[in-house]
BAFI-3210 file (N, C-alpha, C; in Angstrom, 3 decimals, decimal comma, padded with zeros to 6 digits):
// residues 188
n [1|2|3|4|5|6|7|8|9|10|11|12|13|14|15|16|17|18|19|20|21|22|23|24|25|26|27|28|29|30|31|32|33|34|35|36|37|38|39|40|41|42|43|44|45|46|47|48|49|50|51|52|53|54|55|56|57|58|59|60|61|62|63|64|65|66|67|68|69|70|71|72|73|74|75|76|77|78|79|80|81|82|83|84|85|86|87|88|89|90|91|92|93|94|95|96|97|98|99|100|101|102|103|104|105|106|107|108|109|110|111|112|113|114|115|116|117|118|119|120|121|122|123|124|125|126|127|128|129|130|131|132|133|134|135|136|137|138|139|140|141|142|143|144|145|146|147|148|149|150|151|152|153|154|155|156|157|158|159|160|161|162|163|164|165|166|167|168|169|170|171|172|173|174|175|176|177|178|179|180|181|182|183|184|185|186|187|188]
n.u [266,826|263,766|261,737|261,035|258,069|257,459|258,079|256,772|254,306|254,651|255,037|252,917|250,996|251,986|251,887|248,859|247,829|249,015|248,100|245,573|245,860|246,398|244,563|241,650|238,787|236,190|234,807|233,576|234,726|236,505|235,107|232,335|231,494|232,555|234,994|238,518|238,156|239,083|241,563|241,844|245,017|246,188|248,653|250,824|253,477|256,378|259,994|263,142|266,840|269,874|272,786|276,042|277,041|275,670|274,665|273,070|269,163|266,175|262,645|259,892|257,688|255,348|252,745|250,549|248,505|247,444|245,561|244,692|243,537|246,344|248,285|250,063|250,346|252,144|253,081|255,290|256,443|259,203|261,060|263,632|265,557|268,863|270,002|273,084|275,106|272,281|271,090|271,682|271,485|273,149|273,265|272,968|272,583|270,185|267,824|265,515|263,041|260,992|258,825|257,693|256,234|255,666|254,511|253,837|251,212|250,801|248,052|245,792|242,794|242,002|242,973|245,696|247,976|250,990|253,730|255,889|257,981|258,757|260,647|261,174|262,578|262,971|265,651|267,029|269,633|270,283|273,320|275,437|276,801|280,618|283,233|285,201|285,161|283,086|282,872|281,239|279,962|278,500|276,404|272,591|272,343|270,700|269,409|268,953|267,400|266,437|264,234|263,226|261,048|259,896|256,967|254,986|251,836|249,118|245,469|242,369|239,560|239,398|241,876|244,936|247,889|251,680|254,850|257,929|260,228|263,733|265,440|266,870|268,443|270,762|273,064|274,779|274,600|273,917|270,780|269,498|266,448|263,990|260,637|257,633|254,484|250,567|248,386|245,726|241,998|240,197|240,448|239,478]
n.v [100,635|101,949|104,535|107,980|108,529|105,985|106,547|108,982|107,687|106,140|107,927|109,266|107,844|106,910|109,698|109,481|107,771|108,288|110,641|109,983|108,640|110,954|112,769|113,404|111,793|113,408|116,793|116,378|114,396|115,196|115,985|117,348|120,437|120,130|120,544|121,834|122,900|120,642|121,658|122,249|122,208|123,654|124,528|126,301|127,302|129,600|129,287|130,682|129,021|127,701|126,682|125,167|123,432|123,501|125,434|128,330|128,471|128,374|127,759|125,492|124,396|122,684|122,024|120,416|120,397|119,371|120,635|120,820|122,308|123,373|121,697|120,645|118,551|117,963|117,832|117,392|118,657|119,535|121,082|122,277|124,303|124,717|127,582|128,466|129,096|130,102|131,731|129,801|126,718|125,118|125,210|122,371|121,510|119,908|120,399|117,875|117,348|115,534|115,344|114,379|116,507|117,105|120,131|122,727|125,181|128,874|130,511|131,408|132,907|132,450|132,558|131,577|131,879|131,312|128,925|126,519|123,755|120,326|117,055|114,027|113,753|112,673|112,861|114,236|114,648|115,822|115,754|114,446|115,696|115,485|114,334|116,657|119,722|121,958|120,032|117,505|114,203|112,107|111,076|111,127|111,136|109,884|110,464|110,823|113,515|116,071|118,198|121,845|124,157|127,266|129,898|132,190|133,571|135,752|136,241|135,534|133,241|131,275|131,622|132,960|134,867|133,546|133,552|132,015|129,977|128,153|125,172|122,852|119,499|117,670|114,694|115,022|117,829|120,245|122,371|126,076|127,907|130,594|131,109|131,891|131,486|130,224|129,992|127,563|126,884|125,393|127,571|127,661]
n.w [235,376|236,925|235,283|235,284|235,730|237,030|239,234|240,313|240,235|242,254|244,682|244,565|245,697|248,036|248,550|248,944|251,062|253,299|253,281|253,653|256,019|258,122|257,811|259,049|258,303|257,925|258,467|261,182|262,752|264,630|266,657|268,702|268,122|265,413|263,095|261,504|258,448|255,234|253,473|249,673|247,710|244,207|242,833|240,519|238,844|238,864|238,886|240,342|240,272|241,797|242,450|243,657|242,451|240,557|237,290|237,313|236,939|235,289|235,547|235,609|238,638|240,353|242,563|244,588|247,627|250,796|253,228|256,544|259,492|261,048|259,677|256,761|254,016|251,590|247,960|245,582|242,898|240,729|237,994|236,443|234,415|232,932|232,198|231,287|228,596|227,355|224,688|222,751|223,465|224,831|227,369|230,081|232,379|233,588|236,390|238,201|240,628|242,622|245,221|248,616|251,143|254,740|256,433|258,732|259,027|259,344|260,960|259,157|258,421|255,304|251,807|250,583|252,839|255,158|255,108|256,211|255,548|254,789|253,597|251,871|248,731|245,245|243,556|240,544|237,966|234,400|234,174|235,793|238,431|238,475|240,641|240,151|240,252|237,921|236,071|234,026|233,452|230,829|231,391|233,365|236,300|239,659|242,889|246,338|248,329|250,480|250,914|251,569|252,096|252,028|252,032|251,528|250,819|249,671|248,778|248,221|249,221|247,271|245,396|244,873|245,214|245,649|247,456|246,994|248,638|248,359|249,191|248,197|250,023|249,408|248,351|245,538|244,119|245,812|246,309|245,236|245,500|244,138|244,036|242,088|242,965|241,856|243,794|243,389|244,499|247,135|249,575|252,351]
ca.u [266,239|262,730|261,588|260,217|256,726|257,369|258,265|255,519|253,199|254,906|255,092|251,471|249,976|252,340|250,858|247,346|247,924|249,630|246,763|244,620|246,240|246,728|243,095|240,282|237,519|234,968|235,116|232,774|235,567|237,394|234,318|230,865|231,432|233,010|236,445|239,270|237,939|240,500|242,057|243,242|245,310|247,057|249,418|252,037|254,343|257,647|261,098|264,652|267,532|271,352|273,727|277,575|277,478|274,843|274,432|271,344|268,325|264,951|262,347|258,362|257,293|253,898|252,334|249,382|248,603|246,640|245,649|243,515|244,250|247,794|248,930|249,879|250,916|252,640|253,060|255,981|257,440|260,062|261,834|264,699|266,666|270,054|270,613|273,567|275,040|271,169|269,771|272,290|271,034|274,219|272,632|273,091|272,741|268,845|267,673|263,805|262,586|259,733|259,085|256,766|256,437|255,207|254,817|252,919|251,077|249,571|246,316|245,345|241,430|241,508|243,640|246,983|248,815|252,175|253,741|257,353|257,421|260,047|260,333|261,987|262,526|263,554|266,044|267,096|270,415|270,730|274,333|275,701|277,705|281,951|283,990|285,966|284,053|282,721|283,110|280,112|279,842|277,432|274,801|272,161|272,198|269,329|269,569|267,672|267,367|265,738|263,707|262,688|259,780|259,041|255,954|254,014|251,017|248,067|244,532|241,146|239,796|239,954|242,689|246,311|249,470|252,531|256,220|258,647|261,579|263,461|266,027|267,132|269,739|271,449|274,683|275,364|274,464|272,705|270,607|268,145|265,830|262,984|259,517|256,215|253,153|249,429|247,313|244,094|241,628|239,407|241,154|238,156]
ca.v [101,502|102,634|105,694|109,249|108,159|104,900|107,209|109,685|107,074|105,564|109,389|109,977|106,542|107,433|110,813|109,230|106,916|109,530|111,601|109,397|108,608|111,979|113,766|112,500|111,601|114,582|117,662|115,898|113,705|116,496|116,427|117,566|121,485|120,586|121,002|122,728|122,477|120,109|122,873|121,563|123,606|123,289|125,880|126,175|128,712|129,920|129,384|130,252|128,047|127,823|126,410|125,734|122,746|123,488|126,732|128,814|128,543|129,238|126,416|125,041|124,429|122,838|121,170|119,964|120,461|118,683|121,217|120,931|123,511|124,550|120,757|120,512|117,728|118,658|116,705|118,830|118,478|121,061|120,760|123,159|123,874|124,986|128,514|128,786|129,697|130,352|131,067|128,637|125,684|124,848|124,234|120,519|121,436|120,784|118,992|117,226|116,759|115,167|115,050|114,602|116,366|117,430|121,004|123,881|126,500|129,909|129,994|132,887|132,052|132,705|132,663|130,453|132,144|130,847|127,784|125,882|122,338|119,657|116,078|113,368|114,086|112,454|114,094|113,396|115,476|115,485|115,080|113,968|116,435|115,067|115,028|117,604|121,348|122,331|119,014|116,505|112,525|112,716|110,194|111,296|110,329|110,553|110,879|111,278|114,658|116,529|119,947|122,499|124,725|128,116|129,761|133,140|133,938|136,440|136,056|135,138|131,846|130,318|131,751|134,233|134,813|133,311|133,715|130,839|130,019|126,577|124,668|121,007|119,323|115,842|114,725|115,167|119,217|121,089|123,850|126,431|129,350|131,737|131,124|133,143|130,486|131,052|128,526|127,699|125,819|126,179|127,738|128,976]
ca.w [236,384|236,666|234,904|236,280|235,451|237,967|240,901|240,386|240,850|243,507|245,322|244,427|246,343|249,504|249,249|249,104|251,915|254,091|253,264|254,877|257,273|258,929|257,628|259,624|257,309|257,479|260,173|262,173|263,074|265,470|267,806|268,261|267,560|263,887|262,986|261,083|256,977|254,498|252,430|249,016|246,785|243,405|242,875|239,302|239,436|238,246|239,755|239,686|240,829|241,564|243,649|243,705|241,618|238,837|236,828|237,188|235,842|235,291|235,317|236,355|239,962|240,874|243,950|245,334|249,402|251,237|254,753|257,856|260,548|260,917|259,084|255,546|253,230|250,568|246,624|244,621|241,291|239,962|236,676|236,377|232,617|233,006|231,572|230,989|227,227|226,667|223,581|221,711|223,634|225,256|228,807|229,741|233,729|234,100|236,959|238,606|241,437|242,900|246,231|249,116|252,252|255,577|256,884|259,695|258,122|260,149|261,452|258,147|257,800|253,839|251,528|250,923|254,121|255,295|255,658|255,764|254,785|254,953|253,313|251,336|247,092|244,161|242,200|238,852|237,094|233,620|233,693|237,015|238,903|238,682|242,079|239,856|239,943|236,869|235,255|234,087|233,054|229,666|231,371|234,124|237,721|240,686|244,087|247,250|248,423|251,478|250,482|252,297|251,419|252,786|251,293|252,045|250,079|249,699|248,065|248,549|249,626|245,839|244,320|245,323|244,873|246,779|247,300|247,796|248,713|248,616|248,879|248,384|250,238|248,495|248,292|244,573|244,320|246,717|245,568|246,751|244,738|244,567|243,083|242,481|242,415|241,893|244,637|243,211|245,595|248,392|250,764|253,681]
c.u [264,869|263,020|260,647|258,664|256,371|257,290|257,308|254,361|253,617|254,786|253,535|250,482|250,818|251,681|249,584|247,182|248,706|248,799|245,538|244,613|246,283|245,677|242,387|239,293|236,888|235,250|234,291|233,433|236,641|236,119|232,955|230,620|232,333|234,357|236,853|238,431|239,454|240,212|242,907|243,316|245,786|247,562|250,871|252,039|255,853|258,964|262,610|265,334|268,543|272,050|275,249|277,823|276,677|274,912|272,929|270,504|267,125|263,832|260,016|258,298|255,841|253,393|250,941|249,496|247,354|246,195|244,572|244,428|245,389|248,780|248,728|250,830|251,283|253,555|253,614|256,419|257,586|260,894|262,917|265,649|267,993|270,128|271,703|274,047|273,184|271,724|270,229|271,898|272,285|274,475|272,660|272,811|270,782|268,590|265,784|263,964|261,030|259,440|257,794|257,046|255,500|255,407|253,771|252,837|250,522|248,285|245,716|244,161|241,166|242,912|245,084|248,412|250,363|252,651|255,789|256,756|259,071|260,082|261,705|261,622|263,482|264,355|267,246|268,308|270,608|272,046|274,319|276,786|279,238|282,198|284,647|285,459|284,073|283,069|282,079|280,304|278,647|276,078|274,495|272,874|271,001|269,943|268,395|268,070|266,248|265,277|263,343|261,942|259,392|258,147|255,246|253,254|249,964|247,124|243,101|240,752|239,482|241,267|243,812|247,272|250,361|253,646|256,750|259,910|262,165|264,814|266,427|268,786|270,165|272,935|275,142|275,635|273,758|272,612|269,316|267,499|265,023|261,955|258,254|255,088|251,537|248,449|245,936|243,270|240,109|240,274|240,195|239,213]
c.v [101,983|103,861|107,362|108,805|106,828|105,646|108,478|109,175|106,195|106,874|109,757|108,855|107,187|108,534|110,263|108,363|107,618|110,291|110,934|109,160|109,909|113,177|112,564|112,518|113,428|115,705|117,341|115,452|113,884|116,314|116,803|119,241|122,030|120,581|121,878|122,129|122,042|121,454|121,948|122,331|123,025|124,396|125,778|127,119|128,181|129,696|129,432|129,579|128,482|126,845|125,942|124,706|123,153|125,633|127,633|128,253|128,351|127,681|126,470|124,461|124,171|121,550|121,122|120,049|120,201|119,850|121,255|121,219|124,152|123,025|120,614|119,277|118,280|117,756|117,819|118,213|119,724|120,354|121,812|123,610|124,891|126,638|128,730|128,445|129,448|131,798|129,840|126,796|124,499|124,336|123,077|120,053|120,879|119,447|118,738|116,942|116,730|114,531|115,001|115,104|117,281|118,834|121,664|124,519|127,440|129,680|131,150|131,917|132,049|132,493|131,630|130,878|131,813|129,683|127,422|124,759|121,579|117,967|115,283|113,862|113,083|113,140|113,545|114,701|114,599|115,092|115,295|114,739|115,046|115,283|116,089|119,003|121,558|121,480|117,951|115,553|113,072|111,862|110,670|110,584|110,986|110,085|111,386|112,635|115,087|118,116|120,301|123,794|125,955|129,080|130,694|133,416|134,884|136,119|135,895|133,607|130,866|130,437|133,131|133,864|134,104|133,113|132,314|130,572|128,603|126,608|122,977|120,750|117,471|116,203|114,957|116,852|119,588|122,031|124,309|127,631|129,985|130,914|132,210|131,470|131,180|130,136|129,216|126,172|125,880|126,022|128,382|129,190]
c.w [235,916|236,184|236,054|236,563|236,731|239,630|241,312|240,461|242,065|244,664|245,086|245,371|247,801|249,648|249,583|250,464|253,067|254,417|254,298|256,438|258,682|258,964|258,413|258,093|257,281|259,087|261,033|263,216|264,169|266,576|267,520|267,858|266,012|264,026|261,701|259,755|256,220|253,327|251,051|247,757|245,466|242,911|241,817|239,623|238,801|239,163|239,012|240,911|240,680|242,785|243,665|242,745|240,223|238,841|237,227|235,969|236,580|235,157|235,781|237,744|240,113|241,946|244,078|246,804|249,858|252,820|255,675|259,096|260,229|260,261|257,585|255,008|252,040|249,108|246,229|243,865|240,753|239,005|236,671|235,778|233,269|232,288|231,032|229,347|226,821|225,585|222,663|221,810|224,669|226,810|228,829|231,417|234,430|235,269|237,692|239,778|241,872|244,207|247,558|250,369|253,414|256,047|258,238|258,748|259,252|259,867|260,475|257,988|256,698|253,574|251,491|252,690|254,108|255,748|255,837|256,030|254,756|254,600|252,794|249,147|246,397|243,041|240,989|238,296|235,619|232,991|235,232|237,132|238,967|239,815|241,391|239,834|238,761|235,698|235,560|233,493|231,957|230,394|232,870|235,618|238,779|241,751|244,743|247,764|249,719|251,181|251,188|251,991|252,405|251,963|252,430|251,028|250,384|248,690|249,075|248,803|248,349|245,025|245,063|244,885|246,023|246,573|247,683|247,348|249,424|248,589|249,172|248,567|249,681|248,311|246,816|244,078|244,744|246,047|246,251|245,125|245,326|243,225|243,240|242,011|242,938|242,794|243,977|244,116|246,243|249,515|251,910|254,535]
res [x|x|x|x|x|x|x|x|x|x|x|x|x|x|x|x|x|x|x|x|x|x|x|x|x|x|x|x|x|x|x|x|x|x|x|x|x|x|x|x|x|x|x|x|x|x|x|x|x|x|x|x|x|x|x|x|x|x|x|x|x|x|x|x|x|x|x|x|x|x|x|x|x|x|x|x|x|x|x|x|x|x|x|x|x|x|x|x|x|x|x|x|x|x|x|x|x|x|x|x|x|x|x|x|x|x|x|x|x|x|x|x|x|x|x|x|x|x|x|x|x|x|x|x|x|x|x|x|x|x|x|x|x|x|x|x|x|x|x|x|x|x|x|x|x|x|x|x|x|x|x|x|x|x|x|x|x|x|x|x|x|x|x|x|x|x|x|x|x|x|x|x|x|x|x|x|x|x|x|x|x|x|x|x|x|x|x|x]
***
């Protein structure tokens, strides 16, 4: 099986080719009084996780967004370590995803604003949830997965804060959290 590294460049050319597809070239391109400006962000940030099959935990969160007007594209990768028996190391729950997808954002003229977002993901467990509850196989498994991305922020038009709130649905463990991320960009 391919590696993470294979599907992050396979997920980074669909974004680019997606991207094109759905940005006009230049705001000229909207008409003769200009159009909406491409907004593009990159935004790391913190997140926690849980859900009925995996343990909590605490993890990295960062995206890229592609936006013109009230349309955003959206490039995510979250990592996610297992907490539980932390500090001994005893976590074994952690899981990845990497995913691309489509959302609406409000019409906020600055600033990262609000959005929800909705796509296809790659997701990767370090041990593969058992049909049994609270029982794991020692070797990984991945799975496709459907995320969903909601996302309020405040700032200025380079740089804010923003809340978010997620969750991914797949057949092996669904799970959902909370993040805080920092969009840096031009956001006019």
């Amino acid at each position: 099986m391919k590696g993470w590294g294979y599907l992050a460049r396979v997920w980074a050319l669909v974004g680019l080719v997606t991207g094109y597809a759905v940005l006009p070239r230049d705001a000229q391109a909207q008409g003769p009084g200009g159009g909406d400006p491409v907004r593009v962000i990159v935004a790391p940030g913190l997140v926690l996780a849980g859900g009925t099959e995996l343990e909590s935990g605490i993890g990295g969160e960062g995206h890229v967004a592609v936006e013109r007007g009230r349309h955003r594209l959206l490039l995510r990768l979250a990592v996610i370590a297992d907490v539980a028996g932390f500090p001994d190391g005893s976590g074994d729950g952690d899981v990845s995803e990497i995913g691309l997808l489509y959302g609406r954002r409000d019409a906020a003229r600055r600033g990262p604003g609000r959005s929800i977002s909705a796509g296809l993901a790659a997701v990767h467990f370090q041990r593969c949830p058992d049909e049994r509850p609270d029982s794991f196989y020692d070797s990984g498994c991945s799975t496709v997965g459907v995320p969903v991305v909601a996302e309020a922020g405040i700032g200025s038009s380079v740089v804010g804060i923003a809340l978010q709130l997620f969750v991914n649905l797949n057949t092996k463990a669904p799970f959902a959290g909370v993040g805080v991320s920092l969009p840096l960009g031009w956001m006019p």
